[in-house]
C-alpha positions as a Python dict, from the first residue, in 0.01 Angstrom:
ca = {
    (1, 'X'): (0, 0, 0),
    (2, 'X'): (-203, -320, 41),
    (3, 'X'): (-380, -272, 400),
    (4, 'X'): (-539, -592, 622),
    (5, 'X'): (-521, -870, 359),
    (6, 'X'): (-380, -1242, 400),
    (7, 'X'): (-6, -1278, 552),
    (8, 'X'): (-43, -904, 621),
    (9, 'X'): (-261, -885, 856),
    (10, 'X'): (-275, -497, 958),
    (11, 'X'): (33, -420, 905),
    (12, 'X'): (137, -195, 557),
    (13, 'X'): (303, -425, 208),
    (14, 'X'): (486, -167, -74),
    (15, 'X'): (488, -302, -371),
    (16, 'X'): (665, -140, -661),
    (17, 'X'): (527, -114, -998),
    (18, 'X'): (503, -340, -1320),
    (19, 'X'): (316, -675, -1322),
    (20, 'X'): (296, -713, -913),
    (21, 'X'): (74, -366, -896),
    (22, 'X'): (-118, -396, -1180),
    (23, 'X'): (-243, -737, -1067),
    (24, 'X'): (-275, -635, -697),
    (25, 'X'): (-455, -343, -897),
    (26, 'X'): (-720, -537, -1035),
    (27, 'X'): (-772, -760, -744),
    (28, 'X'): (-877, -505, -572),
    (29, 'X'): (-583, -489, -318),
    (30, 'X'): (-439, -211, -342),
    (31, 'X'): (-579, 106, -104),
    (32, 'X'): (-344, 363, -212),
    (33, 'X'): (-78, 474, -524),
    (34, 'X'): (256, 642, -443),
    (35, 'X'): (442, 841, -741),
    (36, 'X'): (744, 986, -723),
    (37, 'X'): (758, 1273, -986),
    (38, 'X'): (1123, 1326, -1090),
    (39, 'X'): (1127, 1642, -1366),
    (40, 'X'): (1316, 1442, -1623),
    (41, 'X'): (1206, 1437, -1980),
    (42, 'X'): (1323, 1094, -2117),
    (43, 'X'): (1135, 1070, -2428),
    (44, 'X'): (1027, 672, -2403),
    (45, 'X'): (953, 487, -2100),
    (46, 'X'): (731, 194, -1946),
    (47, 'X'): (395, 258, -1841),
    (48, 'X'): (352, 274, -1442),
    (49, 'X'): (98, 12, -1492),
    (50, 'X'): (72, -64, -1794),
    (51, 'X'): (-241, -164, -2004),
    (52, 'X'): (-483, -275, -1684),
    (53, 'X'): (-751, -515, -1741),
    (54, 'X'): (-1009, -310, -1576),
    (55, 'X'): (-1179, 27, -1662),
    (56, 'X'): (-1025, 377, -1542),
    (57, 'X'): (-965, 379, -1213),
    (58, 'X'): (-1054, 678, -959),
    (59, 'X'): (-767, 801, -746),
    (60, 'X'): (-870, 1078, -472),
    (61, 'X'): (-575, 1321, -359),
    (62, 'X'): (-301, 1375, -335),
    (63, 'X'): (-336, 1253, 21),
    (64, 'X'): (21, 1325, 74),
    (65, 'X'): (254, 1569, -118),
    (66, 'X'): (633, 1575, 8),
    (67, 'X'): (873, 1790, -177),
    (68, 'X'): (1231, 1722, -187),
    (69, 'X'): (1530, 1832, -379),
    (70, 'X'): (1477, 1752, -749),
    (71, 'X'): (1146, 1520, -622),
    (72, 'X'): (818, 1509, -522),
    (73, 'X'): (663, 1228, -359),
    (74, 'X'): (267, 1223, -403),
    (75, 'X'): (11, 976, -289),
    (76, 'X'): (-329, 857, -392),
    (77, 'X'): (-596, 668, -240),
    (78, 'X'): (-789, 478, -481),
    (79, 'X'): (-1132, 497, -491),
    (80, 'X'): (-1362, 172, -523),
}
């Protein structure tokens, strides 16, 4: 979620992954990471963000944890 920034203003902007997050990543935009964990093994995949310019990244949580059928949804704030 990208919090008070811009166009925004207070209000709360999802973004899904690939280029958009990683780049909203490393500007520094980004306040918090949702995954949802599906247990399927598919043997190849794309990165969820995939090879970011800056150093590891801190995430604290989960903040949020919300189990479903065949899902769980988790969420991360990231630390700066």
């Amino acid at each position: 979620m990208v919090g008070d920034a811009g166009v925004a203003g207070d209000r709360d902007v999802a973004i899904n992954g690939g280029q958009m997050a990683r780049q909203a990543l490393e500007a520094g935009l980004l306040d918090e990471i949702g995954i949802d964990l599906v247990p399927v093994l598919l043997g190849v995949g794309t990165k969820l963000i995939a090879e970011p310019a800056l150093p590891p990244m801190q995430l604290e949580g989960p903040t949020l944890v919300v189990e479903g059928e065949g899902v769980t949804h988790l969420r991360y704030r990231v630390v700066r």
